[in-house]
Backbone as JSON, one array per atom type, in Angstrom:
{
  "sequence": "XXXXXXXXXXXXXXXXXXXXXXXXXXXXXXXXXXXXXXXXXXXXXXXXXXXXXXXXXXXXXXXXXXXXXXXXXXXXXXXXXXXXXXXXXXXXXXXXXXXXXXXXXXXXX",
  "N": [[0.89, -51.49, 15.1], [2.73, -48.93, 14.05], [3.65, -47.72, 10.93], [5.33, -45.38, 10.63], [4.41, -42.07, 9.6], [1.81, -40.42, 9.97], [-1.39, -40.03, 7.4], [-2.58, -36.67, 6.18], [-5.15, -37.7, 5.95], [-6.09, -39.22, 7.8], [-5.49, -38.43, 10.06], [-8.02, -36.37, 10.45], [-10.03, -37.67, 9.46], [-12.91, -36.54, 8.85], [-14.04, -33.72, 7.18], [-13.57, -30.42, 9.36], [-16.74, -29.49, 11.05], [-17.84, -26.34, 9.99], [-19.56, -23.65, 10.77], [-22.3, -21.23, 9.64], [-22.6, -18.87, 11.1], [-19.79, -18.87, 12.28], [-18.1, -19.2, 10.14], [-19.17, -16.47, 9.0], [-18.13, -14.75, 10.96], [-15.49, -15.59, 10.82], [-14.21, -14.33, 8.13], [-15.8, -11.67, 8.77], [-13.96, -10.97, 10.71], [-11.87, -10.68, 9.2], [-11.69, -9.22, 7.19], [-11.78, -6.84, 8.49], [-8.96, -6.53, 9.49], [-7.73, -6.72, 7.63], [-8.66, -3.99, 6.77], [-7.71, -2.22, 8.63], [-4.91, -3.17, 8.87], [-4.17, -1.94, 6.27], [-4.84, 0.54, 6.26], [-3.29, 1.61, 8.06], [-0.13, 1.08, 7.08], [-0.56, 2.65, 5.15], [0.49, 5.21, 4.77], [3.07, 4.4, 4.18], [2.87, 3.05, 1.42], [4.39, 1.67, -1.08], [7.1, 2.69, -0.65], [10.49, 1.87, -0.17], [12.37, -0.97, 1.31], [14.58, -0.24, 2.53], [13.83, 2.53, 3.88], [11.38, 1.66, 5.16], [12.92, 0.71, 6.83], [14.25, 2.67, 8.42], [12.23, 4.24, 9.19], [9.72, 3.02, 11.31], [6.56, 1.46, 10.82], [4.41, 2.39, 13.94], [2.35, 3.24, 14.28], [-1.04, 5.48, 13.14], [-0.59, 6.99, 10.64], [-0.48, 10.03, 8.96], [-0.86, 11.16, 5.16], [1.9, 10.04, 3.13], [2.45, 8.36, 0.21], [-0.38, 9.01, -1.36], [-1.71, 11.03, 0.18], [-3.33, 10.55, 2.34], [-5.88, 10.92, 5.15], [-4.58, 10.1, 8.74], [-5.51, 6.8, 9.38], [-7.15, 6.02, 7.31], [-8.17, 3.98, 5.25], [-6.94, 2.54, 1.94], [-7.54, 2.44, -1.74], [-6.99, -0.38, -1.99], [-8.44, -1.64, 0.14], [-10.37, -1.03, -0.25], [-11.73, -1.51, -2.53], [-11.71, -4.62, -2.31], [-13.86, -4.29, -0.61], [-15.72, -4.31, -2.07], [-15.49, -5.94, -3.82], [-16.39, -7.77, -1.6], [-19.19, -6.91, -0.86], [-20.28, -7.04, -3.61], [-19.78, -10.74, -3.51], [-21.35, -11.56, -1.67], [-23.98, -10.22, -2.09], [-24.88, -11.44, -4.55], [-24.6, -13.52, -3.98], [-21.98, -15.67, -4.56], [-19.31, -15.73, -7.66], [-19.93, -12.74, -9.49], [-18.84, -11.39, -12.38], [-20.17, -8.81, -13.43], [-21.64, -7.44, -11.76], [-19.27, -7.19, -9.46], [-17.62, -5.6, -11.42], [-19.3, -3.28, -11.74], [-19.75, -2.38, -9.1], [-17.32, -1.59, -8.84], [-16.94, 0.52, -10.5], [-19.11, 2.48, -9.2], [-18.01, 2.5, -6.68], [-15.68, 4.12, -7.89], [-16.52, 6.57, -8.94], [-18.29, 7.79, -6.82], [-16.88, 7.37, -4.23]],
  "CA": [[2.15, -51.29, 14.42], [3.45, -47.82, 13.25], [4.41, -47.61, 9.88], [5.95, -43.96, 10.22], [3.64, -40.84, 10.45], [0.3, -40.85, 9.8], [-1.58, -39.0, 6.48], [-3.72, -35.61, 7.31], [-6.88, -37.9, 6.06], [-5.92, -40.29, 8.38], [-5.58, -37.65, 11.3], [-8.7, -35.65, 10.17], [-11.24, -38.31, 8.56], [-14.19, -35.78, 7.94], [-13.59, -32.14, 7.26], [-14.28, -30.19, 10.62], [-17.88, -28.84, 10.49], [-17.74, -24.95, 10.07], [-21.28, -23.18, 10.85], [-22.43, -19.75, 8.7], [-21.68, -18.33, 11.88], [-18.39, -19.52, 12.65], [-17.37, -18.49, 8.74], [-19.03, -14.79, 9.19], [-17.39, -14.4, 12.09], [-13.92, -15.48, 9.86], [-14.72, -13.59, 7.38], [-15.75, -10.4, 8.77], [-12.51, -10.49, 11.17], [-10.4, -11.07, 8.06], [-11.41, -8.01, 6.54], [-11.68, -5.91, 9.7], [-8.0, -6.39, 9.84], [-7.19, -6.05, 6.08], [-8.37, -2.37, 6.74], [-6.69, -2.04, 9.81], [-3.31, -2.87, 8.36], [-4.28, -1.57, 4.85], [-4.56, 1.87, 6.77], [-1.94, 1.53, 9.3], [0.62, 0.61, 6.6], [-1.06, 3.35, 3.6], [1.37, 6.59, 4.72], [3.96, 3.97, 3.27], [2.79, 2.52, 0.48], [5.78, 2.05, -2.4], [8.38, 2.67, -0.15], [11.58, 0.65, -0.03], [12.67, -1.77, 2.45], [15.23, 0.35, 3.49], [12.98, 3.67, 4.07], [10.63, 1.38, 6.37], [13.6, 0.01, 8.1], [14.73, 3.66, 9.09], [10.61, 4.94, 9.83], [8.93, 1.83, 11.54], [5.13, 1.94, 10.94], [3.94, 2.04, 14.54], [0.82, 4.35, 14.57], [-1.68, 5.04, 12.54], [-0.16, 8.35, 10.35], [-1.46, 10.77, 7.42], [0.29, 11.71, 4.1], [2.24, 9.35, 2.32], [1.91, 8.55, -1.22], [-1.84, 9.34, -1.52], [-2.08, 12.19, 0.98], [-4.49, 10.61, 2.56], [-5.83, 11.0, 6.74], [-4.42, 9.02, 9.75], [-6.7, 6.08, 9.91], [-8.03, 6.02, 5.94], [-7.56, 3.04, 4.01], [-6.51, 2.7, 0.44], [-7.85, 1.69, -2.75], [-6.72, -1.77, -1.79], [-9.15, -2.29, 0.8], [-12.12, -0.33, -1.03], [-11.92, -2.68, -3.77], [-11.94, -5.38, -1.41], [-14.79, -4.4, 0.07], [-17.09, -4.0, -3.7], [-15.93, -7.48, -4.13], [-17.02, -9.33, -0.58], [-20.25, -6.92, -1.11], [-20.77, -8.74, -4.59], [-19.97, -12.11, -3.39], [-22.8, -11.79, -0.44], [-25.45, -10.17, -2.68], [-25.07, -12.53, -5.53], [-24.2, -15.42, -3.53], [-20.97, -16.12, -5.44], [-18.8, -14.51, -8.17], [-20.82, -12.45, -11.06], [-18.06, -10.4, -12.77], [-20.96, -7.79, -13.93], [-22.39, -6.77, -10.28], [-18.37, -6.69, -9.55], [-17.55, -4.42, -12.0], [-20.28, -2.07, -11.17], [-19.25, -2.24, -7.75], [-15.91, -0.41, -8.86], [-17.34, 1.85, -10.93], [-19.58, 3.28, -8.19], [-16.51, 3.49, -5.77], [-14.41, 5.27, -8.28], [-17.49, 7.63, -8.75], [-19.17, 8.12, -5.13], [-16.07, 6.88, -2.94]],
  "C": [[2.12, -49.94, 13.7], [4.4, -48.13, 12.41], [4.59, -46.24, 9.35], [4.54, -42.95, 10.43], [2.57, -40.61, 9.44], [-0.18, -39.07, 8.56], [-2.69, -38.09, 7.27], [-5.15, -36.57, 6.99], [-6.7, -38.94, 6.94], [-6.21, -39.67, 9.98], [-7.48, -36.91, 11.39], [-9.64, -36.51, 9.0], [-12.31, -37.68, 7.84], [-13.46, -34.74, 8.13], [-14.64, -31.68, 8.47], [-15.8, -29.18, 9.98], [-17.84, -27.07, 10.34], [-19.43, -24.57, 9.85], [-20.79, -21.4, 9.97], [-21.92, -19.07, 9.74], [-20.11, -17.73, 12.09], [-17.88, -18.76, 11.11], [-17.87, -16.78, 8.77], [-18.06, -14.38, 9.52], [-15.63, -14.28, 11.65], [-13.89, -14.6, 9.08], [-15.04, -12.15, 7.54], [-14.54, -9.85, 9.51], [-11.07, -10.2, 10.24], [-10.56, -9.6, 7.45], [-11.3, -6.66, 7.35], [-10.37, -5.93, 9.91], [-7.13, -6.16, 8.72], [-7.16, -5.07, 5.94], [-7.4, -1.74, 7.66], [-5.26, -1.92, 9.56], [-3.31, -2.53, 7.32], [-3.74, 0.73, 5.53], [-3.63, 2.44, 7.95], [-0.31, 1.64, 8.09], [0.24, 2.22, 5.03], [-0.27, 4.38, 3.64], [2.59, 5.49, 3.91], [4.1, 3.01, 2.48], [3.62, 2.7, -0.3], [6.86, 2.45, -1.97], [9.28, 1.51, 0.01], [12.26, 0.04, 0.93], [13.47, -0.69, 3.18], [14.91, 2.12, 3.9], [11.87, 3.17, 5.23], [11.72, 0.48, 7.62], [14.57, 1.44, 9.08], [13.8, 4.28, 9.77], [9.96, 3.68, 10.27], [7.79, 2.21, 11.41], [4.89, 1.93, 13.07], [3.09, 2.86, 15.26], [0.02, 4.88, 12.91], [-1.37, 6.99, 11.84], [-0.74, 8.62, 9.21], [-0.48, 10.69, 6.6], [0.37, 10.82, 3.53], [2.04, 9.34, 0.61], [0.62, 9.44, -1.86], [-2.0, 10.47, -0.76], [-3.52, 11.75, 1.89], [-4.34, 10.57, 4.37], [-5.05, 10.14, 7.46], [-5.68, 8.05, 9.66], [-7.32, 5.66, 8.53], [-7.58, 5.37, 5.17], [-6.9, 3.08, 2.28], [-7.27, 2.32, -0.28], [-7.73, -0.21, -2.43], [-8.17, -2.6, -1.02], [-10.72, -1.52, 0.33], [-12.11, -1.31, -2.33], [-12.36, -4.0, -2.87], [-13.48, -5.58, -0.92], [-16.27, -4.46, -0.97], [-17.06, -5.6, -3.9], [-16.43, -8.54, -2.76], [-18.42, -8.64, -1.0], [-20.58, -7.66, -2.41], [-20.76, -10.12, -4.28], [-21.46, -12.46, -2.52], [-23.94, -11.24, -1.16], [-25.79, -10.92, -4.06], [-25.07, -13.74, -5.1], [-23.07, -15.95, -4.03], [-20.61, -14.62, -6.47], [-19.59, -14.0, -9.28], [-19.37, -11.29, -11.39], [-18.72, -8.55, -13.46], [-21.02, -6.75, -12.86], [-20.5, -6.06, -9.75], [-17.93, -5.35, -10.23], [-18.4, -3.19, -12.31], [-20.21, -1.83, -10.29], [-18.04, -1.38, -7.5], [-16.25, 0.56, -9.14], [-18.12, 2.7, -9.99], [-18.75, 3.53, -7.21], [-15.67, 4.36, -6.54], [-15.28, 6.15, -8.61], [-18.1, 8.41, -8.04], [-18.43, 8.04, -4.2], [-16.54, 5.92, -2.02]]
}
């Protein structure tokens, strides 16, 4: 007897197993594509809807706000990247190792 539509712990009894692997592998694609569109998207950073609905992004261009190369991420994804390196050499979050992690990017690049 169906009594209407079934709960997700009902569909999904255990949580599926995920291997270290399997989460790298998430994990390093997730940010491999955070730069990708961080620097695809960085010539028009702070522009207004209707400035990217007259220039479509669809290549990978210099300039913009920052002046920075074709291809060269932002601040966005360099921060990003101080905090997954802290999470993986602490094992978790330390807000110390973090914030030494900035300070040497806004010092060294």
């Amino acid at each position: 007897m169906n009594d209407g539509p079934q709960q997700p712990h009902q569909i999904y009894p255990k949580p599926p197993s995920v291997t270290a692997d399997d989460a790298y592998k998430g994990i390093s694609g997730s940010m491999l594509g955070m730069a990708i569109g961080d620097a695809t998207g960085a010539h028009v950073e702070f522009r207004p809807r209707s400035y990217l609905q007259q220039h479509q992004v669809t290549d990978l261009v210099g300039g913009g706000t920052w002046g920075l190369k074709a291809g060269q991420w932002t601040d966005d994804t360099s921060m990003a990247l101080c905090l997954a390196a802290s999470l993986i050499i602490k094992q978790g979050y330390n807000a110390y190792d973090q914030l030494v992690r900035y300070k040497w990017w806004w010092k060294e690049g």
